[in-house]
C-alpha positions in Angstrom: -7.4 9.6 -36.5 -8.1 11.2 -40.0 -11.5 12.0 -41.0 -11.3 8.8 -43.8 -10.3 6.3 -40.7 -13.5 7.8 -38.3 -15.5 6.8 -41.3 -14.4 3.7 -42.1 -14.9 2.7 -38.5 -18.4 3.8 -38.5 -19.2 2.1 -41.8 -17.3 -0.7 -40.2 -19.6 -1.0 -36.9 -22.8 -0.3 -38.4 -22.4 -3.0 -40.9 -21.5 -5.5 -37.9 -24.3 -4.7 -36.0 -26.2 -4.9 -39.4 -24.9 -8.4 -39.6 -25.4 -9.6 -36.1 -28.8 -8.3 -36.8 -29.9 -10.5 -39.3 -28.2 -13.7 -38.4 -30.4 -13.2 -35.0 -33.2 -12.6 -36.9 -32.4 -16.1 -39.3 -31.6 -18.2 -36.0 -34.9 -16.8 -34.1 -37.1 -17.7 -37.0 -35.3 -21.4 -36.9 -35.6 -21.4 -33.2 -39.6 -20.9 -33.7 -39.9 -22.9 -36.4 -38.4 -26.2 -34.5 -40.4 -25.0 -31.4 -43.5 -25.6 -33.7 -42.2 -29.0 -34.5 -42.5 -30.2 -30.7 -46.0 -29.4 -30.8 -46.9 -31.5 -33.3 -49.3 -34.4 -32.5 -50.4 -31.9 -29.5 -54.2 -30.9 -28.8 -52.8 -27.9 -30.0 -52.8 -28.8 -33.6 -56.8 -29.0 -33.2 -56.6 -24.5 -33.2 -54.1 -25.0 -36.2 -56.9 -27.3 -38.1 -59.8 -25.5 -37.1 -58.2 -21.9 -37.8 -57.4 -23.3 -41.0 -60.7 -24.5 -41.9 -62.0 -21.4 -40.8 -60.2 -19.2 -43.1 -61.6 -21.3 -46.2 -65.0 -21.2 -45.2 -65.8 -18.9 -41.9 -69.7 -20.8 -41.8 -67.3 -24.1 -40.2 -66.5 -22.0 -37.3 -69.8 -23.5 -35.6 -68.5 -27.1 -35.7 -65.0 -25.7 -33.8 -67.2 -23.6 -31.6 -69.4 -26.5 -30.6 -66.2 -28.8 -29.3 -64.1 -25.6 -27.6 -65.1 -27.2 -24.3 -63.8 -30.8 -25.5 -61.0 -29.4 -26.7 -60.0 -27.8 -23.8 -60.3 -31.0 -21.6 -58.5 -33.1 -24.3 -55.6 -30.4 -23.7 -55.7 -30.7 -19.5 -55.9 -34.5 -19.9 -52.5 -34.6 -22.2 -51.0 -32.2 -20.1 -51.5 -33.6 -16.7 -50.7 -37.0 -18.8 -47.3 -35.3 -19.5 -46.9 -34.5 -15.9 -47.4 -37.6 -14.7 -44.9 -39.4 -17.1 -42.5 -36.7 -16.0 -43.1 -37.3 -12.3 -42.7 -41.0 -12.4 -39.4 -40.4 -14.6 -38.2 -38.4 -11.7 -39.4 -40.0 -9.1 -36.3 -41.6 -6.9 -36.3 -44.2 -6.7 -36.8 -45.4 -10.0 -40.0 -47.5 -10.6 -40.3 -48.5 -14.4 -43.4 -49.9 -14.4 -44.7 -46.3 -12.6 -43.1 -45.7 -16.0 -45.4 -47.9 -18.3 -47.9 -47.2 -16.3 -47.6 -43.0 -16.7 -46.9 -43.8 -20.9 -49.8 -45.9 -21.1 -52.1 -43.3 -20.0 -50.1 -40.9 -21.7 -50.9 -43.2 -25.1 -54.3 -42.8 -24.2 -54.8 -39.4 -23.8 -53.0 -38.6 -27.1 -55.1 -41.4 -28.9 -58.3 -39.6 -27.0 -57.3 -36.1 -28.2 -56.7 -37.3 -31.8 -60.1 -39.4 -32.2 -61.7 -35.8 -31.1 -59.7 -33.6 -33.5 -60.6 -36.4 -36.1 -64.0 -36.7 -35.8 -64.6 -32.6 -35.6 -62.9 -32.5 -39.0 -64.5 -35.0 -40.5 -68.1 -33.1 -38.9 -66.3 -29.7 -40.3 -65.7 -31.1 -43.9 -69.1 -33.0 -44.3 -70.5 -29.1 -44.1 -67.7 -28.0 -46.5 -67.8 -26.9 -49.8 -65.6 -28.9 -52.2 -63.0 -25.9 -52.4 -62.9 -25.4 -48.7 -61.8 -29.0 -48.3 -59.1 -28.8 -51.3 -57.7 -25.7 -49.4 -57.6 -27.8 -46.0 -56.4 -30.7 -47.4 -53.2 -28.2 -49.4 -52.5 -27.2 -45.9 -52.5 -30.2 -43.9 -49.9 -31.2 -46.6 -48.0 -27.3 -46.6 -48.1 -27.8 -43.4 -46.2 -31.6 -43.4 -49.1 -32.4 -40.8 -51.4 -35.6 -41.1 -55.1 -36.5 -40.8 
């Protein structure tokens, strides 16, 4: 092999490994990306709203800190909710209205956990200053998130 061939094969693997590089770093950041997606509608959302109010105006960190322990119940009741409806999916044998039954309180939960993240934002931006709630309201939209 002449010195002009070792270095071509060099440049050769360093540029693949370059390349596999960055397409795992473009598919990771999709992969995260659509991972946040299946969160969406979660209890979880509440930290995403509450961090976000937060870093407009840090005095509305109060109203968060007043609901943590709500907050933290809303997310043990959707997630035992979840587990339930998963449960009666697998259960064998199959018992739709286990089914409806599981989904209905599932509904509930979810409905429960939203009224909560509701109300503390509405509490949070009746405190707000004008400019703290344009910023909130350009990242629930940033965001593609909803009230």
């Amino acid at each position: 092999m002449t010195p002009l061939t070792k270095r071509l094969t060099i440049a050769l693997v360093i540029s693949v490994a370059l390349n596999l590089l960055f397409i795992g770093l473009v598919a990771g950041r999709g992969l995260r990306r659509h991972r946040g997606a299946e969160r969406f509608g979660d209890a979880r959302e509440l930290e995403h709203t509450g961090k976000m109010l937060m870093r407009h105006h840090p005095a509305l960190r109060a109203v968060f800190e007043k609901h943590r322990d709500d907050f933290a119940a809303r997310r043990r009741a959707v997630a035992s909710a979840r587990i339930a409806v998963a449960e009666a999916v697998r259960h064998d044998p199959f018992d739709p209205a286990a089914v409806e039954t599981a989904f209905t309180a599932l509904r509930q939960e979810t409905a429960s956990s939203q009224k909560l993240i509701h109300d503390a934002v509405l509490e949070a931006c009746k405190q707000a200053p004008p400019d703290a709630r344009r910023a909130l309201a350009d990242g629930f939209l940033k965001h593609e998130r909803g009230f």
